[in-house]
C-alpha positions in Angstrom: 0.0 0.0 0.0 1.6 3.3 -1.4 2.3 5.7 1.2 0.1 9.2 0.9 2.5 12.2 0.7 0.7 15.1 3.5 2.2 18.9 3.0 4.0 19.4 6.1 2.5 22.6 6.9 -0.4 21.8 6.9 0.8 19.5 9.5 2.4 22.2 11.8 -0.6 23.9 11.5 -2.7 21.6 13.5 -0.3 19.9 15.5 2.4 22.6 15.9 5.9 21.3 16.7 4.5 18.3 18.7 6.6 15.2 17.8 3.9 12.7 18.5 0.2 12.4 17.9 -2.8 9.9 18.4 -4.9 8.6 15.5 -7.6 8.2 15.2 -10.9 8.0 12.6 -13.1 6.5 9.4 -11.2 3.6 7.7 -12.4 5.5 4.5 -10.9 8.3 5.4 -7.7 6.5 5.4 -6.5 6.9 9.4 -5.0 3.5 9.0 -2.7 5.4 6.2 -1.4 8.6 8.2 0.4 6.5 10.8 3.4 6.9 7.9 2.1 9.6 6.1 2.2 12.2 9.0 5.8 11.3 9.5 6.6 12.9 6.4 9.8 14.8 5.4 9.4 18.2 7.4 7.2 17.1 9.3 7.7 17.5 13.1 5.6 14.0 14.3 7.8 11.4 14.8 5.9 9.0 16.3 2.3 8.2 16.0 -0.4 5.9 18.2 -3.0 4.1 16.8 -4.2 1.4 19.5 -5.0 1.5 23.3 -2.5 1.1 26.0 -5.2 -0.9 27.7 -5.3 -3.8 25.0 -2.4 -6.0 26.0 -1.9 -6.9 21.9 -1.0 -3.0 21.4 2.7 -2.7 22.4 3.0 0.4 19.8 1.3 2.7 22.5 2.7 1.5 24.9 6.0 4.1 25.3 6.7 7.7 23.9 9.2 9.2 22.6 10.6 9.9 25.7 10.9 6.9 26.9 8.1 7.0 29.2 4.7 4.5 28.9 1.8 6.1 28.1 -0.9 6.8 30.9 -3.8 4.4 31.2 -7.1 3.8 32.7 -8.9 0.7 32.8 -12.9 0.2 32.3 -14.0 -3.5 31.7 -17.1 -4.3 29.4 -17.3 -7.9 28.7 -19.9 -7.3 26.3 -18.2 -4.9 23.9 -14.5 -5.1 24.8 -13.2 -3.7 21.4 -15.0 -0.5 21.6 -14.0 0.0 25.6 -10.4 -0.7 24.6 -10.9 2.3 21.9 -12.9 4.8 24.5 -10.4 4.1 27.2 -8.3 5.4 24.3 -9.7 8.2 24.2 -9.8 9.1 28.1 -5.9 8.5 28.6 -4.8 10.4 25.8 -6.1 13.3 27.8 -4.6 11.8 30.5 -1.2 11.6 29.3 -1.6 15.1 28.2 -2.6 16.0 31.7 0.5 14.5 32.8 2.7 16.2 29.9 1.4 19.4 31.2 2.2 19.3 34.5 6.0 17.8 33.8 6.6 20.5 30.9 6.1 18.3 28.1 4.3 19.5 24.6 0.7 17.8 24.6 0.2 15.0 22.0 -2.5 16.1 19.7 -5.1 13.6 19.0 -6.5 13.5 15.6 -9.9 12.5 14.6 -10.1 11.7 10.8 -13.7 12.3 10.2 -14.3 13.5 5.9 -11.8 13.0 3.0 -12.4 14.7 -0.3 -15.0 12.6 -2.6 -16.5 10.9 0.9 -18.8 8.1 -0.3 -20.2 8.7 3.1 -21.7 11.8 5.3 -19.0 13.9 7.6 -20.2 13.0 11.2 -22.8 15.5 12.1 -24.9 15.9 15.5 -27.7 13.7 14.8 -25.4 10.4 13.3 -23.0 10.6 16.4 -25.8 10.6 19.1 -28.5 8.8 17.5 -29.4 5.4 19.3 -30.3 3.7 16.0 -28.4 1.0 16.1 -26.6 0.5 12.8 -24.6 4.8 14.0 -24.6 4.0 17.6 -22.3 0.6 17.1 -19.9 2.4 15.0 -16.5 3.0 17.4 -15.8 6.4 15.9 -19.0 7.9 16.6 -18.6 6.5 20.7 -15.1 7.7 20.7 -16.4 10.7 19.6 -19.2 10.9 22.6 -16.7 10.2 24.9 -14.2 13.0 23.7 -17.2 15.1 24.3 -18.0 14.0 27.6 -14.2 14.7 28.6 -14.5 18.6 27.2 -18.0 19.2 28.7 -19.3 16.6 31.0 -20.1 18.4 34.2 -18.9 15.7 36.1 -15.4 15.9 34.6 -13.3 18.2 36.8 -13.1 21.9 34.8 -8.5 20.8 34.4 -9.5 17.6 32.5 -11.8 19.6 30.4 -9.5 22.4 29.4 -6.6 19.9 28.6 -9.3 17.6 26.4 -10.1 20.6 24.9 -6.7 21.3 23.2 -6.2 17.6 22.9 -8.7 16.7 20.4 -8.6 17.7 16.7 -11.1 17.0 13.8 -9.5 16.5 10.7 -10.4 16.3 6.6 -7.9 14.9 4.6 -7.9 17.1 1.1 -6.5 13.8 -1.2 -5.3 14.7 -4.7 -3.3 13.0 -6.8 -0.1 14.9 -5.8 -0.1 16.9 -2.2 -2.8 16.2 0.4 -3.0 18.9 3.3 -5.1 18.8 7.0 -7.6 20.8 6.9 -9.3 21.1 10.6 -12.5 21.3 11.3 -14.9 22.0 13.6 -16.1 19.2 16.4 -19.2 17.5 16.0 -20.0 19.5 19.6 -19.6 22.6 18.0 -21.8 22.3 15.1 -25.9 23.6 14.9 -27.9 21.3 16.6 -25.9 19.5 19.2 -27.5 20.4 22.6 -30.6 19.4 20.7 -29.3 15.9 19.5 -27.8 15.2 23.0 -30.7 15.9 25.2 -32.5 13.4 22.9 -29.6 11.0 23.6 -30.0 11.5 27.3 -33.8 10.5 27.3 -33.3 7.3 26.5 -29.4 6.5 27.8 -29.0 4.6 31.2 -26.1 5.5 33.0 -24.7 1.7 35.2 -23.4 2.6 38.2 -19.6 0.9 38.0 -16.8 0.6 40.5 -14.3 3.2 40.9 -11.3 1.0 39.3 -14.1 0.4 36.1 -15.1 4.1 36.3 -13.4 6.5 33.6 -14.7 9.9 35.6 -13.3 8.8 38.7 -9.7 7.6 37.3 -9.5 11.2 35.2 -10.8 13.2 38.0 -8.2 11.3 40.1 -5.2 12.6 38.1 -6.0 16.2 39.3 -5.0 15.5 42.7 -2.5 13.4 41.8 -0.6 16.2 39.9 0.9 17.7 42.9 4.6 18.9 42.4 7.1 16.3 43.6 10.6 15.5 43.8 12.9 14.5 41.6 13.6 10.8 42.9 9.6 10.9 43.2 9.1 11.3 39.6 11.8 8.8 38.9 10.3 6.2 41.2 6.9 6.5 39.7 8.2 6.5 36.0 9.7 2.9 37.3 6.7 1.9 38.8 4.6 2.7 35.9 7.3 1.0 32.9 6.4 -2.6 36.1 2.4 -1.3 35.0 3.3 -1.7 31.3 5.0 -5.0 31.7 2.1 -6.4 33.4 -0.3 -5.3 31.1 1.2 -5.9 28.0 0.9 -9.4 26.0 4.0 -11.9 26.2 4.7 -11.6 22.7 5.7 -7.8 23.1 7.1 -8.0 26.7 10.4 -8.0 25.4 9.9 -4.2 23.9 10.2 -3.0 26.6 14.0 -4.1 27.1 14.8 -3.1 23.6 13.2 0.1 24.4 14.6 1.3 27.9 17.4 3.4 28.6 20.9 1.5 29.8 19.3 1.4 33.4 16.4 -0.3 32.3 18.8 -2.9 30.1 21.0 -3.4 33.3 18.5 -3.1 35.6 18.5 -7.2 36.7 15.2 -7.6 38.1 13.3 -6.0 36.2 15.1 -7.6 33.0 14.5 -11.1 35.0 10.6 -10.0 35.2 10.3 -9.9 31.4 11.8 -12.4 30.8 9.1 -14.7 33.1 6.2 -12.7 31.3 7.9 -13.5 27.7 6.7 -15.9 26.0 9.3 -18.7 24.9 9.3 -17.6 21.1 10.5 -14.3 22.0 12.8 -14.9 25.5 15.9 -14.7 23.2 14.7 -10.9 22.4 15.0 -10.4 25.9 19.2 -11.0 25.9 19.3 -9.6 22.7 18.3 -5.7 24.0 19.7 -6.6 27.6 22.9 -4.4 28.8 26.1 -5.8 28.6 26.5 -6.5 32.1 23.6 -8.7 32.0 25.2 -10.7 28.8 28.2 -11.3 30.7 25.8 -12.5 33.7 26.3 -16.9 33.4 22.8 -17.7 35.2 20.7 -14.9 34.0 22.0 -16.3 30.6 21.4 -19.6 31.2 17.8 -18.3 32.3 17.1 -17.3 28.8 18.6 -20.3 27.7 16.3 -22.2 29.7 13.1 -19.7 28.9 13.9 -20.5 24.9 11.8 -22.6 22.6 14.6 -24.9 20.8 14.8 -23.4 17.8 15.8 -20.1 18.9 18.6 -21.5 21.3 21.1 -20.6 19.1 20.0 -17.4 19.1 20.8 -16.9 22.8 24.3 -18.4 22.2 24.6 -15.2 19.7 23.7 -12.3 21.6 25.4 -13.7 24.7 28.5 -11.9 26.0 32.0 -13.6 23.8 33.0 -14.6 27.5 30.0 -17.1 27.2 30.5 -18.0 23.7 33.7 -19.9 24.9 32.5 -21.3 28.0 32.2 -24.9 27.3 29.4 -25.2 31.1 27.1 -22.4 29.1 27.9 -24.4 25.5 26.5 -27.4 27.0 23.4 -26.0 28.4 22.6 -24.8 24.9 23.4 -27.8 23.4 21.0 -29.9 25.2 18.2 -27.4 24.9 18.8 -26.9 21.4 16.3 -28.3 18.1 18.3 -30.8 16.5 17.8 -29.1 13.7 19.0 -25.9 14.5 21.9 -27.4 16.4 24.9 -26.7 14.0 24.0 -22.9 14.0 25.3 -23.5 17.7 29.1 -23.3 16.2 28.6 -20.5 14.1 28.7 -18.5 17.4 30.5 -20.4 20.1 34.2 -19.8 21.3 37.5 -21.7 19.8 38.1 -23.7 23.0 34.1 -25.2 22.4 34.9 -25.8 18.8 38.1 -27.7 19.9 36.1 -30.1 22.1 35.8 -33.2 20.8 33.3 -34.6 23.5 31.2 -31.3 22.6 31.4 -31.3 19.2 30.8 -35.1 19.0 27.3 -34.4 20.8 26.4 -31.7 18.2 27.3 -34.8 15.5 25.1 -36.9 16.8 22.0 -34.3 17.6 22.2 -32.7 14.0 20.4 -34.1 10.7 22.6 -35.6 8.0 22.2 -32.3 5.8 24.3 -30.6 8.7 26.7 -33.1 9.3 29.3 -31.6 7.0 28.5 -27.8 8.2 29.5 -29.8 11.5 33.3 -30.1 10.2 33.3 -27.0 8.6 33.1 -24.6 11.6 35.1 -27.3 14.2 38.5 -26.2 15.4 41.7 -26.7 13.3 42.5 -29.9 15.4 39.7 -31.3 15.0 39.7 -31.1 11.3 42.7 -33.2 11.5 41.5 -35.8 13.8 41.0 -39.2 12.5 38.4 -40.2 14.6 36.0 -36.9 14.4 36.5 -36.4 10.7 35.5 -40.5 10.3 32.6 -39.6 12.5 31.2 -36.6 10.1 31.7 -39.3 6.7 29.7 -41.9 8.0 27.0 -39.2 9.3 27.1 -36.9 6.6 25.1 -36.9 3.0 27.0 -38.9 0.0 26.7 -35.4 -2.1 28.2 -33.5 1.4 31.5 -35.7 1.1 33.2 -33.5 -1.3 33.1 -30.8 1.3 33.9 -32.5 4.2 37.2 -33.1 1.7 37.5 -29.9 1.6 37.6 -29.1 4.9 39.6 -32.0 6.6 43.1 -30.3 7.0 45.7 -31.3 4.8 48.2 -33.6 7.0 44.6 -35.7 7.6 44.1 -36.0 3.8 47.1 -37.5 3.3 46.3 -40.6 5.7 45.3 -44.0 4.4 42.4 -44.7 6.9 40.8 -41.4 5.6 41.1 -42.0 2.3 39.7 -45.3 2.8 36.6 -43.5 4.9 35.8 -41.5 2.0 35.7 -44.1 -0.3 33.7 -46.6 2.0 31.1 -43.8 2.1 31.5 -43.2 -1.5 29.0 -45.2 -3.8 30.8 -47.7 -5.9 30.1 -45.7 -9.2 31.4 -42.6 -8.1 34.6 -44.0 -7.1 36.1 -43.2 -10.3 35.6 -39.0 -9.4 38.1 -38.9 -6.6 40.8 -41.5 -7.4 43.6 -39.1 -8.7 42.3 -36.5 -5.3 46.1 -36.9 -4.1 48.2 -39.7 -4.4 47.0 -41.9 -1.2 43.9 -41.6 -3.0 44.8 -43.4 -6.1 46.7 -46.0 -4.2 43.5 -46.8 -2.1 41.2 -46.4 -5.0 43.8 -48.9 -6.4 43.6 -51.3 -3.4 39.8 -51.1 -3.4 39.6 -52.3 -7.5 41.9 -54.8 -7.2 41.1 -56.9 -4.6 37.2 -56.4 -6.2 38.4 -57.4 -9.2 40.0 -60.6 -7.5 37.1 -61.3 -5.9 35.5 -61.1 -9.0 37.4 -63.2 -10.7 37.2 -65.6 -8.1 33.3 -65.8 -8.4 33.7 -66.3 -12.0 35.7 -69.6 -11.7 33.3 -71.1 -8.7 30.3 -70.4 -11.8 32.1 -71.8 -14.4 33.4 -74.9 -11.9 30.0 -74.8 -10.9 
């Protein structure tokens, strides 16, 4: 899908010099498009949000640019949990911006694509955002919309959320031609003739649940106000490391590991915390979790071997990669991964372990004997020198490896090894008798085997051919 090209004026002049934004909006007004599009060449936004820091699955609004996750509320409704995941949305965009406000911080504009040029569709107007008919009502943007409203004007909404949702929200056609589209704002479905009128209707026939404070969205944004007291310093720090222990609790498995990759160095060196994504990662992804770790924490031999041991097999060698070199040749850690690893993934092992694993013929033995024929000759390729000139571990890898794979296991047998009898006579022995011919004039041991091998056939032969005939 072709990215749209936005002027990036047009841009500033909504969003200013603000560096992030949420989106929001129609699919036919092509929201799912400006995620790229508003990060444009001169164009200040850098970062854009699309999901809900309440839906574990959305790990890409989960941090800011600043490092810092986004604030959330929570409001369970088992009965439409997709469109509560987008109005909670809604609600902690305004409460991030409350937050970003009281700490110095530009507010993150939050932009509502509601009309495109050509709309197959009506703009949103008073009457289809409040109606009750239920084919408008269900739509999510129209009850994202009613709850931006309820965050500017509600009554019940303390008079500081209302004046931060109030610069928060923006309403947005997208002028699309072929060339240059521009923003053009425009003015909220609130502010349009007709609205009071539409609501009150709404009102008649709405019943408001009573919920718990923890499921109520007033009390959690009215509890920010008092909550944004000046503090210290160490305060703020403490909370901001509180709240990243929030987002790891929240957020899915599969994305836990973002937030390593994410953090600053104290978050990658931090141990605990590392240690508590790692048992909230799910196994496909625990090798992610050494992979953005601090150095300190590669070096670390049982927070390693935690990973090691957190791993599905076929990401094992994986582990053995991002792990500090110190690990790579410690033959305790080599073994750990060896035994966890898939057997078919096992010869990736060598690609990153140390010489002094490479050299061990026990070790390298076991990797033999766990990988498939295919790898067999990879095997030899990437053992230590020695070992490539070891009679018994180079046998090993003929009689394991693929007829087609012998040629390279030739190649890579060291050339003191190549000039021995026995390993000529290995090759051959693995060598189907009609290939034989291919690698008798190899070196000169090689023709006097392939010699040997011929003529005592031929004898024997020979020797078959008289019983017949006696016969």
């Amino acid at each position: 899908m072709s990215i749209l090209k936005i002027d990036p004026i047009s841009i500033r002049d909504i969003c200013g010099d603000s560096t992030q934004a949420f989106v929001y909006g129609f699919y036919h007004c092509k929201y799912g498009l400006m995620h790229d599009a508003l990060k444009t060449t001169g164009s200040p936004i850098q970062r854009t949000f699309s999901g809900v820091p309440d839906n574990p699955y959305s790990y890409d609004c989960q941090l800011t640019l600043e490092k810092t996750p986004l604030e959330v509320i929570s409001e369970r409704d088992p009965t439409s949990p997709l469109k509560r995941y987008c109005k909670n949305g809604v609600a902690s965009a305004v409460i991030e911006n409350m937050h970003r406000k009281a700490t110095g911080l530009e507010i993150i504009p939050f932009l509502f694509f509601i009309d495109i040029t050509g709309n197959a569709y009506s703009a949103p107007n008073p009457i289809s955002v409040t109606t009750k008919k239920t084919s408008l009502n269900k739509i999510i943007t129209h009850s994202e919309m009613r709850r931006a409203y309820k965050l500017c004007h509600d009554k019940n909404v303390d008079p500081q959320v209302q004046s931060v949702a109030r610069e928060t929200f923006h309403f947005i056609k997208l002028n699309a031609t072929n060339k240059l589209c521009t923003l053009e704002e425009q003015p909220a479905p609130w502010e349009q003739n007709g609205w009071d009128e539409a609501w009150s209707e709404r009102k008649k026939v709405s019943v408001s649940i009573p919920k718990e404070p923890k499921n109520n969205w007033r009390y959690q944004v009215n509890r920010l106000v008092e909550r944004e007291e000046p503090v210290s310093t160490d305060a703020v720090v403490l909370t901001q490391s509180a709240k990243m222990r929030e987002v790891l609790l929240r957020i899915h498995p599969n994305h836990a590991w973002n937030l390593v990759k994410d953090g600053d160095d104290s978050v990658k060196n931090d141990l605990e915390f590392v240690i508590a994504v790692l048992e909230k990662s799910s196994p496909e992804n625990a090798h992610l979790v050494l992979q953005y770790a601090g150095n300190s924490l590669k070096k670390d031999l049982r927070f390693v071997t935690a990973v090691l041991q957190k791993s599905s097999p076929e990401n094992v060698w994986e582990v053995v990669k991002s792990a500090d070199d110190s690990l790579k040749d410690n033959l305790e850690f080599a073994t750990v991964a060896l035994q966890k690893s898939s057997s078919l993934k096992t010869w990736l092992l060598l690609l990153h372990t140390g010489p002094s694993v490479k050299n061990d013929l026990g070790f390298m033995k076991t990797v033999l004997h766990q990988c498939s024929r295919a790898a067999a000759a990879g095997v030899l390729r990437y053992a230590g020198d020695p070992l490539k000139n070891n009679l018994e571990f180079v046998t090993a890898v003929l009689h394991k490896c693929l007829e087609e794979d012998i040629e390279e296991v030739m190649k890579s047998t060291k050339d003191p090894l190549k000039n021995n009898p026995n390993f000529a006579r290995a090759c051959f022995y693995n060598i189907s008798l009609d290939q034989h011919a291919r690698y008798k004039d190899y070196n000169p041991i090689f023709t006097q085997i392939y010699s040997e091998i011929h003529d005592q056939k031929l004898r024997i032969t020979k020797a078959n051919t008289c019983k017949c005939s006696i016969m």
